[in-house]
N, C-alpha and C positions, 0 to 999 in steps of 0.2 A: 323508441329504443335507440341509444347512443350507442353505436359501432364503434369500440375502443380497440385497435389495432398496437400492441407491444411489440416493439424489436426488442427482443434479448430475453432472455429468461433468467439471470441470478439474480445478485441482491436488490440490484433498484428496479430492475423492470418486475420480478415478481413482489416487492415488497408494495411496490404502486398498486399491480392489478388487485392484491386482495385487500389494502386499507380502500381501493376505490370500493369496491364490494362492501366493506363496514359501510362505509359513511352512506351509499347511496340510499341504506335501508332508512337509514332516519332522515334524509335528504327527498328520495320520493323520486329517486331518478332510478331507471331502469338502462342497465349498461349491459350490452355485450361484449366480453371481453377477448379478444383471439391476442393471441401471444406466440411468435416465431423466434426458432431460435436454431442455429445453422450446428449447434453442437450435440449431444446426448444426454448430456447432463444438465440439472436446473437446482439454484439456490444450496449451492456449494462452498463449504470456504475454501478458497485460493490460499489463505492465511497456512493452512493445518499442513498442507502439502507439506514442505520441511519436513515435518512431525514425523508423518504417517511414512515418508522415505526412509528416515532414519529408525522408524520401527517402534514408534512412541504412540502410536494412533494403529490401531489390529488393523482398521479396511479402510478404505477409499469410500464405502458406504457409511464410515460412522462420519465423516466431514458434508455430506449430503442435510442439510436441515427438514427438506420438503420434497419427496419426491416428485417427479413426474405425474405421478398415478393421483398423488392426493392435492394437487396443485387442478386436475380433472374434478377429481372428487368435491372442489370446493365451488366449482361452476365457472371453471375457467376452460376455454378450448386451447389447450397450449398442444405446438405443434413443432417437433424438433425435427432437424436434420431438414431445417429449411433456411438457407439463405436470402435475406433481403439485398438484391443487387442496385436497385433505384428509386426513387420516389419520385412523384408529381404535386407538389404540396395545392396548386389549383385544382389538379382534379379528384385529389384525394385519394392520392392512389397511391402502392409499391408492388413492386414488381419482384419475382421472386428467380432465382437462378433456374428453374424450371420456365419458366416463361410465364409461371399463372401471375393475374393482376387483382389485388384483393385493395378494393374498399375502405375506405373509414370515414370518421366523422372527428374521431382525433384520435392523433398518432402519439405515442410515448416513444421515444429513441433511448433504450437502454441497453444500446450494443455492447458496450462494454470497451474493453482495449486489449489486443492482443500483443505476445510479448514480441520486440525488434529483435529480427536476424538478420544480422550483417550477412552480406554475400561473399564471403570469406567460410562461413559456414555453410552453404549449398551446393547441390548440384546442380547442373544446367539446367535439370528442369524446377527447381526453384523449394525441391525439398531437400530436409540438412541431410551432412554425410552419416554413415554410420558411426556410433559413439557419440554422436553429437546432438544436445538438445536445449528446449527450456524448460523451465518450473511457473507452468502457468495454470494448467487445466488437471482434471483427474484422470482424463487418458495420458497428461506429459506423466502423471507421480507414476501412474502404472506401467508408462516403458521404463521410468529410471528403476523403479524394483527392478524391473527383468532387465537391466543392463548390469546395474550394481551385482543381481546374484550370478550374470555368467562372465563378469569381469575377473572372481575373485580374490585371493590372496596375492597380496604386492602389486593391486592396483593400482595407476597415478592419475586423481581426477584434477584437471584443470578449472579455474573456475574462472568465468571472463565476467568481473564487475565486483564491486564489493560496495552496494549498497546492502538494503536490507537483504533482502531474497540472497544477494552472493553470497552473504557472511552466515546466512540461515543454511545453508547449501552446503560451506563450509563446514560448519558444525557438523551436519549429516552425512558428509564424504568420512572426517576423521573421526567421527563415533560409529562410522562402520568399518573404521580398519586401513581405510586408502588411506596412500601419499597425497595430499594436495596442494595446489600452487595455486594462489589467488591473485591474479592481475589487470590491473587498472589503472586507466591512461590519468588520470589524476591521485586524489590521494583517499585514500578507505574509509568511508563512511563519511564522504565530503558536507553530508547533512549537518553535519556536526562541526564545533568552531574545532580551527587545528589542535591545542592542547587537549581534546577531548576525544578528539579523532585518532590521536596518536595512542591515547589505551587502549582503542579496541587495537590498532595494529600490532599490540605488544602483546595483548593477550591470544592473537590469531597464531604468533609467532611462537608463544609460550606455549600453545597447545600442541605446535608440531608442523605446523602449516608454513611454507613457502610465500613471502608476502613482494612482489613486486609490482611495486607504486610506482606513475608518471609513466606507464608503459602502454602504447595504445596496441593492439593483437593486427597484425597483416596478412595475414595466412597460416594453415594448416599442413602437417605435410599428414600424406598418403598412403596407404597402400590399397591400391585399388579406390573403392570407394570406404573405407575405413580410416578414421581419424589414428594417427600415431604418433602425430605431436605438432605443438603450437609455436610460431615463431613471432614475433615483432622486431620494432628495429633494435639492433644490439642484442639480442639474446635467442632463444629458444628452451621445447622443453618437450618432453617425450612426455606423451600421453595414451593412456587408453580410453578415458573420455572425458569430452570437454562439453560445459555447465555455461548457456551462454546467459547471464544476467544482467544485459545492459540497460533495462528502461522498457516501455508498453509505447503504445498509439494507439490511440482512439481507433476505433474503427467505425469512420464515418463517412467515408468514400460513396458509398450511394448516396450519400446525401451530395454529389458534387452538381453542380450547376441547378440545386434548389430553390439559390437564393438566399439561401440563410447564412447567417455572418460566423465564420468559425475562424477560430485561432490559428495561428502558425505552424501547429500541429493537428490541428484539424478537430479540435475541442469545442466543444456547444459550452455558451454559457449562460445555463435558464436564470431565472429570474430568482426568488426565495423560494414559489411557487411551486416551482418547474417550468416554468413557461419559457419556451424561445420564441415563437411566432402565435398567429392566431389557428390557433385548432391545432399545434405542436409543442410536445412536452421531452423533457430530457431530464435525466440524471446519471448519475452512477459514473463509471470509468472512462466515459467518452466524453464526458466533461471536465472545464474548470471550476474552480470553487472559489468564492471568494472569501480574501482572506480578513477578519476584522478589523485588528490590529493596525493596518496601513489600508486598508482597501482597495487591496493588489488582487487581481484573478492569477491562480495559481493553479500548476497541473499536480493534483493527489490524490492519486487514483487507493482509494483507503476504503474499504468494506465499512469503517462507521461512517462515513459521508453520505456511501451509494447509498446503504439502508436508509439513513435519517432521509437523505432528500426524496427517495422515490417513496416513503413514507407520507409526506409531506406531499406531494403531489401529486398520489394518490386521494388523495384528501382533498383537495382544490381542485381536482378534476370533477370530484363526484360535488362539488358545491361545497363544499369544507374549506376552513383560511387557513390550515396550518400551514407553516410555514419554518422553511428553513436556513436560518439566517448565522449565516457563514459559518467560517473555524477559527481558531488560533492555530494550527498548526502542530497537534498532539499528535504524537508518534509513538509506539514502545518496539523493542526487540531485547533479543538477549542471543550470546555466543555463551555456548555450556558445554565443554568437554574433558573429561577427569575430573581432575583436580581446579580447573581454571571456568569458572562462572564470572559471566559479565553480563550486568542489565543494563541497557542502554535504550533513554528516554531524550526527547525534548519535545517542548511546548516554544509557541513562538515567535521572534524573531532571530534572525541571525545579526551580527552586526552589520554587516554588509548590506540586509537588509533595511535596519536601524537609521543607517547615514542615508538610504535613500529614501528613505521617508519624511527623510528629514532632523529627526533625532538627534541629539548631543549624548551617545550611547556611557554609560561608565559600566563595567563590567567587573568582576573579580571570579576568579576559579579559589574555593574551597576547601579542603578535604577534611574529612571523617571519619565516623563511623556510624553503620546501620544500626545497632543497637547499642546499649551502654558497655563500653570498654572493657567488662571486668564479666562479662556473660560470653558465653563460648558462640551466641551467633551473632556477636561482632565481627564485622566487615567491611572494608574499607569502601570510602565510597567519595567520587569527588562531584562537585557542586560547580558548574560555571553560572552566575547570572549577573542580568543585564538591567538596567532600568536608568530611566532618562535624566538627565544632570540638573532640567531646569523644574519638570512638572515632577520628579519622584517615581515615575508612569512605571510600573514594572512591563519589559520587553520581551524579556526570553530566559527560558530556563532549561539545562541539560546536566542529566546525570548519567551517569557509568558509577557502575560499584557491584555488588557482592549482593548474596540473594539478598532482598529485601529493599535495594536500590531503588527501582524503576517506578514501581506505582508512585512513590513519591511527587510525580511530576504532576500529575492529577490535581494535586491542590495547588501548584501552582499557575498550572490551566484554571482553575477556576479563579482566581484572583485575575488571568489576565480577560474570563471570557467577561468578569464584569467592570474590567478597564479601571483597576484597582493598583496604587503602589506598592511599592516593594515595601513599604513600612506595614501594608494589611497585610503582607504574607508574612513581615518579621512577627506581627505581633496575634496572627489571628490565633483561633483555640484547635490544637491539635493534641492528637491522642498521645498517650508518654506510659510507659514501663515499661522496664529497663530490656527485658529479649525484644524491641520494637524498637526503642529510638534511646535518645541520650535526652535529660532533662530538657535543655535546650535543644529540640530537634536539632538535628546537623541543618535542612533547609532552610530552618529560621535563623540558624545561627550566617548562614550564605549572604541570606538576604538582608541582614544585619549589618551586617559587613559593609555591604553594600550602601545600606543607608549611611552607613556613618560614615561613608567617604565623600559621600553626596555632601 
C-alpha cells in the first residue's frame, strides 16, 4: 500500500487524489490517500466569488464542485481544519500545527496561495481592521455579504488593486449600489498592453467608479478599530470598506529548510509530471507554470492550470504519463454594469515580453464589430496583436469589446498552443453569421493586418 499524503484540498490537490484513484485501478497499485487542509471548504471556485457577492450565484454552496462528504465517500480520508506547519522530505514526514507527525511514501504539495495583506490593513495582532478584507476563500465571499448588507445605502467601497479580482469586485461593489474608488500604484489591468488597458479604465469610469492610477495606499485612517478611509501619498478617501486585491503567495513556508529549490516567492516548479523531487509532487497555486511560448516560469495562479496539472499528476503518480505541458497565457474577465459591458481576454505574450525573448515583435490594435454591423448585437470591439517580423510566429493576442468579445481569444490560443503564424489565424475556418461575426471575422481581419505589414 502507497501512503499518499495531500496538502491542500481544492482544485489540484483534490483533482490529483481522485485521477490517482482512476488510474491506480487499471495500473494495479493500491494507494492510500490522506489529504489535509487547514480550511473548511474543499474543491470550490475562487473564480464565482465576485458572482455570488454581487448576488448572481443564490449560495456559497452552488461554487462548491465536490463536497467534503463525497470527496470521503470516493475513498479519500480528507481531513480539514488541519494545518501542515513542516515537512522532513528524508524522513517522510509533516508535521501538523497540533503537533501530530503523519507518514508518507509521497507527498502532493497543493497548498495553494493565499491572498497578500499589506500591514497597512492590520492589527497588531496580525488580523485586518474592521471593514477590511479579501476575495479569496468562501468564508472572505460570506463576511463580504454580511459587510455589504449592514453597510447599506450610500456606502463607499474602496478597492486597493485593479487587476482581475479588483475590477471583478468593482463590478460587484457598483451593481450593489456603493460608491467606489479603485486604486493602484501602477496602471489598471497592467496585464494588458497600455492602449488596451486604457478601455477597461474608461469603461470603470463610465460605469461610475472612481479610478486612481500610479497611486501606491500607505495607510488607513480609524475610528477605533473600524476602517473610515484610505490615504496615500497626495490624496485620500473616506471609506466604509476597503477590498484589498493586490496579488496571492504561495503558501509554502513549511516547506522552508526542505531543500527543495523554490522561486523568489516561494513557488515550486514541478516538472509536466508534477514532480519536484523524489517522492514529492506539486501543483496548483503554489506553483509556477511554464510558459511555452518563451519558456519562461511564470506565477499564474489560474483554476485551469491547478485542475489540468494535478490531473496530470495524479495520473503519473499512480503509474500513468499524463502529462502537463505548459500554457500560453489565456486569461478571460469581463466588467458589466448597466448599460457598460466589457470582455476582456488575452492569450500570450506581452511585448515586453516579446523583446525579451528575443523577438522582432510588430503589433497593430484593431477595431470592430462583434457581429455584422447592420444586426442589433453588434458591438464594438478592439483587437491588439502581435507576431514576429522575421518567422510570421503569432505572439499575443488581446481583446476588450461588447458581449461576444472574449471567447474569441480561444482560437487564437489555439494557433499560439500549436506555434502557428498569424497568417493560420488570418486564414484558418471559423464560424460566420451575421448575429456572430462579420463575413471577415473582426480577429482574422487583426491578424491580417498584421500579416500585411509583415
Amino acid at each position: 500500500m502507497i501512503r499518499v499524503l495531500v496538502v491542500g484540498a481544492d482544485a489540484a490537490g483534490m483533482s490529483a487524489a481522485h485521477q490517482a484513484l482512476r488510474t491506480a485501478k487499471s495500473t494495479g497499485r493500491e494507494l492510500a490517500i490522506t489529504v489535509l487542509d487547514k480550511g473548511s471548504h474543499t474543491s470550490y471556485s475562487a473564480c464565482g466569488i465576485p458572482y455570488w457577492m454581487a448576488g448572481e450565484v443564490d449560495s456559497g454552496d452552488d461554487l462548491v464542485a465536490r463536497t467534503a462528504d463525497e470527496h470521503r465517500a470516493a475513498g479519500i480520508d480528507l481531513r480539514t481544519g488541519v494545518e501542515v506547519v513542516a515537512a522532513d522530505l528524508e524522513a517522510r514526514t509533516v508535521t501538523t500545527a497540533d503537533g501530530e507527525v503523519l507518514e508518507y511514501d509521497e507527498l502532493v504539495v497543493a497548498s495553494g496561495a493565499p491572498a497578500v495583506v499589506p500591514d497597512w490593513a492590520l492589527r497588531a495582532d496580525g488580523s485586518p481592521h474592521d471593514g477590511v478584507g479579501v476575495v479569496k476563500t468562501l468564508d472572505d465571499g460570506a463576511a463580504w455579504l454580511e459587510r455589504f448588507a449592514a453597510a447599506g445605502d450610500g456606502a463607499h467601497v474602496v478597492v486597493v488593486g485593479a487587476g482581475y479580482i479588483g475590477v471583478e469586485v468593482a463590478e460587484t461593489a457598483l451593481r450593489q449600489g456603493f460608491g467606489v474608488t479603485v486604486i493602484t500604484r501602477g496602471r489598471g489591468m497592467s496585464m494588458l498592453e497600455d492602449e488596451m488597458s486604457e478601455r477597461v479604465n474608461a469603461a470603470l469610469v463610465e460605469a461610475g467608479a472612481e479610478l486612481v492610477l500610479g497611486a501606491e495606499v500607505t495607510g488607513l485612517d480609524l475610528d477605533g478599530d473600524t476602517v473610515t478611509g484610505v490615504h496615500w501619498e497626495g490624496g485620500s478617501r473616506e471609506a466604509d470598506l476597503v477590498v484589498v486585491a493586490i496579488g496571492i503567495r504561495p503558501a509554502t513556508d513549511f516547506l522552508a529548510g526542505s531543500g527543495l529549490d523554490l522561486a523568489d516567492n516561494g513557488a515550486l516548479r514541478p516538472d509536466p509530471h508534477g514532480r519536484v523531487a523524489d517522492h514529492v509532487w506539486a501543483a496548483g497555486d503554489c506553483c509556477e507554470v511554464r510558459r511555452r511560448l518563451d519558456d519562461q516560469w511564470v506565477f499564474r495562479p489560474l483554476g485551469t492550470y491547478a485542475t489540468k496539472h494535478g490531473r496530470a499528476l495524479g495520473d503519473s503518480l499512480a503509474g500513468g504519463s499524463l502529462s502537463f505541458d505548459g500554457m500560453t497565457d489565456t486569461a478571460i474577465t469581463r466588467f458589466s454594469v448597466g448599460e457598460v459591458h466589457l470582455e476582456i481576454a488575452r492569450t500570450g505574450l506581452s511585448r515586453a515580453d516579446a523583446e525579451a525573448a528575443g523577438h522582432d515583435p510588430v503589433a497593430l490594435l484593431t477595431e470592430g464589430t462583434t457581429a455584422s454591423g447592420y444586426m442589433p448585437e453588434a458591438e464594438p470591439i478592439a483587437l491588439w496583436v502581435m507576431a514576429d517580423r522575421t518567422t510570421r510566429r503569432l505572439l499575443g493576442v488581446q481583446v476588450v469589446g461588447g458581449h461576444g468579445a472574449g471567447k474569441r481569444v480561444d482560437a487564437a490560443a489555439a494557433v499560439l498552443w500549436a506555434g502557428g503564424t498569424v497568417d493560420d489565424l488570418a486564414w484558418m475556418d471559423l464560424s460566420y453569421a451575421p448575429p456572430f461575426a462579420t463575413a471577415w471575422e473582426v480577429l482574422q481581419v487583426a491578424a491580417r493586418r498584421v500579416a500585411e505589414r509583415l
